[in-house]
N, C-alpha and C positions, 0 to 999 in steps of 0.2 A: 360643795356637796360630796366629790369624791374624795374629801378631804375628811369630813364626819363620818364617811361610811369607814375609813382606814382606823378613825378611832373603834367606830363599833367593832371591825375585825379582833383587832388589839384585843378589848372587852372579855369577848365571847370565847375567844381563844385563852385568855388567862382564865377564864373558868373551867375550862376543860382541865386545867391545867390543876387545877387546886381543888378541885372536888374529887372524891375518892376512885369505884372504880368509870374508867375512862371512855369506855366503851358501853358504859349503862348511860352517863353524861352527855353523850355525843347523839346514842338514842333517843335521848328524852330530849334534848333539843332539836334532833331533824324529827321526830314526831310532833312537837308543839308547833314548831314552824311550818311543818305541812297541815296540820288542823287549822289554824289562825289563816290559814293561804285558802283552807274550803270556804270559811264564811266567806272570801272575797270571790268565789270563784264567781257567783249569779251576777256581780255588777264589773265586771268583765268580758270582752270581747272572747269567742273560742278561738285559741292560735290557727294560723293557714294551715294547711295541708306541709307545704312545704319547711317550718319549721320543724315538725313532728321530727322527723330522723335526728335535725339538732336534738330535741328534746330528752329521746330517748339516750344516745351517746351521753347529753351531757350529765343523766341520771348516773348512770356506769362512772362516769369520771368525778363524779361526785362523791358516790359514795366507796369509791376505790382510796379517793383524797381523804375520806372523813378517818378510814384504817391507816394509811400509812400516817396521819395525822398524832393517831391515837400512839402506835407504834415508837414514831419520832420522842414523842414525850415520853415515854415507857424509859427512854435511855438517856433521855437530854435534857436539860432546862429549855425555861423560855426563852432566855436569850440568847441560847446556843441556836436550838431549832429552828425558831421563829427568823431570824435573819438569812440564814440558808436558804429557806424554802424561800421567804419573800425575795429573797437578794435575784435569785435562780430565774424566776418566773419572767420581769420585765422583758430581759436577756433573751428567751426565748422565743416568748411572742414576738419581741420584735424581730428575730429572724424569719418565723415563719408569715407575720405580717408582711412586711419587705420582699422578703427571696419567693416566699410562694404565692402568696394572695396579692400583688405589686402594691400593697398600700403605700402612698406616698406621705414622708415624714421629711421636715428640715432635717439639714445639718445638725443646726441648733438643736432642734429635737434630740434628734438621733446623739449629741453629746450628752443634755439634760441625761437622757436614759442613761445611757451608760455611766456616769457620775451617780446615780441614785443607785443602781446598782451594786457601784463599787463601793460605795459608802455604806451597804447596807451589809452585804457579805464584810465587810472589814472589820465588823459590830463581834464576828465571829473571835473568841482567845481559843488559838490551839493549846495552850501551853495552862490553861483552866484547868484544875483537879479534877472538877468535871466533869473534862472533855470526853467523850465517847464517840468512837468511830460509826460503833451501829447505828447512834441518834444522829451522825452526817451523813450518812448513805439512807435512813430512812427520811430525813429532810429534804436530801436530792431528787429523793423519787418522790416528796411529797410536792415541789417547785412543779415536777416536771408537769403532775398533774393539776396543779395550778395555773398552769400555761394552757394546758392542753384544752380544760375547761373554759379556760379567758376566752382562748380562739373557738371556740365552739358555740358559747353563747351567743359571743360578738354577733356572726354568723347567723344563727337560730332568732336573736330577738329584733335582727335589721330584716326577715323575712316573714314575721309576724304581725298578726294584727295592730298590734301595740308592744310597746316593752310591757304596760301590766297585766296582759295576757299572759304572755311569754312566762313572766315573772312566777307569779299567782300556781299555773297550769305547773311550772316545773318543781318549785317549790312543793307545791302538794304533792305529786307522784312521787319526788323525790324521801320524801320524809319516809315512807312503806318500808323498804326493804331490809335499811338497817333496824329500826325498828321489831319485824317479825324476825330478825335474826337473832337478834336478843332477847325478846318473848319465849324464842323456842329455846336458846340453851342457857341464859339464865332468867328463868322466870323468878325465881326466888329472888337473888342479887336486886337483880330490877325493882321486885316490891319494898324490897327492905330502904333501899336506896330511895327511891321517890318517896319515903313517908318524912325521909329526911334533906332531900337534896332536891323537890319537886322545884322550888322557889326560885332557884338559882339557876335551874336547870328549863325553866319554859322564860325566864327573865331570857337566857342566852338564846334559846327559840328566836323570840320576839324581836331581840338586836340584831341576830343574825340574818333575820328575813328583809330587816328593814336597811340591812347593809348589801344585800346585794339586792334589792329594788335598787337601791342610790345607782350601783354597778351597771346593775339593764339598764337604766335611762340613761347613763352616762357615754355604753356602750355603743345605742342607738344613734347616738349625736356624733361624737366622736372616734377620732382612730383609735380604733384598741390598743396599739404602742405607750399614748399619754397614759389611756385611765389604768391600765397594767399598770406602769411606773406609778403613778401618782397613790394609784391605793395599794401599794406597799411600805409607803410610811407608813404604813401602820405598826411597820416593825417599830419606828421609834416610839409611838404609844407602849407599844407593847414593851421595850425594854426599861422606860421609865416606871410602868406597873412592874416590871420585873425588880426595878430595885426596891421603891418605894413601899411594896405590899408582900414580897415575895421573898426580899430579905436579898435579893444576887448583886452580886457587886458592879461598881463601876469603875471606871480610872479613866486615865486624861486620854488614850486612845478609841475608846467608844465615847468619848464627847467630841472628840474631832470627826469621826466616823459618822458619828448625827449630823455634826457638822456639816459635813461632806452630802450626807442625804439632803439635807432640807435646802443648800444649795441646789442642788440637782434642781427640788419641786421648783423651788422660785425660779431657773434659770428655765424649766419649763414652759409656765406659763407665761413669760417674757418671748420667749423666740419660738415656741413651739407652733406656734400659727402655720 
């Protein structure tokens, strides 16, 4: 499951990526994704009391992610960005899972991670014509908050109702903010663009919301350390779209570098218990 939701990721993310401007894109799909999350909200549990505080931070870290998101692409290709940020994230959480919340992970594990990791940041050519520093340092701070939001939901959906409360209730709040941000300063851009890009742009809504449900029930069950690692192969979705649709190259060191990721997964779910 958390294996289809890294595809979805992939997905949603190379549409941002090829539709024009990126931040009307990003709008329209945390907007579709919070509408589709209202119809569900009546046949859903209301979150505890004590998720709320998760819920509200993890709105903040969401759509702080969705900017430097948009930001990262403005300088970078897909398969520059996308490996940084996913490569960054596993790494992280699992420190703060470990060192501050004691989650307990194997060895096993704990190598899995780190091999996915390393294999996914390796995906990275310094030495690409394309390379750009601003699109690495806006990818780093997008990892960071990809971590930040892993451990926050984690946290937020194992003290809710359900994960599809959890899910549902933050997905809809969340969808508002960027949304009215873009309403207010390009209303025009916004129209002209949905009359041509609505399709593409509530399809990535719909994938997106339905990839991180997969996320929350995976997070519910699970140490946050695996489903981290495991749904950032999605970089490897993501740089196969990147060659095959998007035109960016590849050579025998991002095949070994996949290589190295998808090892990781399987070495994963072998010892990770």
């Amino acid at each position: 499951m958390v294996l289809g939701a890294a595809l979805l990721h992939a997905v949603w993310n190379a549409i941002v990526k090829i539709q024009g401007d990126r931040l009307v894109i990003m709008a329209i799909i945390s907007g579709s994704g919070g509408l589709l999350s209202l119809f569900a909200l009546p046949f859903v549990a209301f979150p505890t009391i004590e998720s709320w505080p998760y819920i509200g931070v993890s709105i903040v870290l969401h759509n702080a992610y969705y900017l430097a998101l948009i930001v990262s692409y403005r300088f970078g290709d897909l398969s520059l960005v996308y490996p940084i940020a996913r490569g960054i994230s596993p790494l992280v959480v699992t420190l703060i899972a470990v060192l501050l919340l004691g989650e307990q992970i194997t060895s096993g594990g704990l190598f899995a991670v780190a091999l996915i990791s390393i294999g996914l940041i390796a995906l990275v050519d310094a030495r690409a014509q394309s390379f750009d520093w601003r699109a690495v340092v806006a990818a780093v701070a997008t990892g960071l908050l990809i971590a930040f939001y892993t451990v926050t939901d984690a946290l937020g959906v194992r003290v809710a109702a359900d994960p599809n409360s959890y899910t549902f209730w933050l997905f809809f709040l969340d969808g508002f903010p960027l949304v009215l941000v873009v309403a207010f300063y390009k209303r025009k851009e916004t129209l002209r663009i949905m009359r041509t890009n609505w399709v593409p742009g509530i399809l990535a809504g719909v994938v997106s919301l339905f990839a991180i449900w997969i996320i929350m029930w995976a997070l519910s069950l699970a140490p946050m350390t695996y489903v981290s690692a495991l749904r950032e192969t999605s970089t490897v979705f993501a740089i196969a779209i990147g060659v095959m649709f998007l035109k960016e190259p590849l050579n025998l060191r991002r095949v070994v570098a996949v290589a190295c990721a998808m090892a990781g997964s399987v070495l994963l779910v072998l010892v990770g218990k």
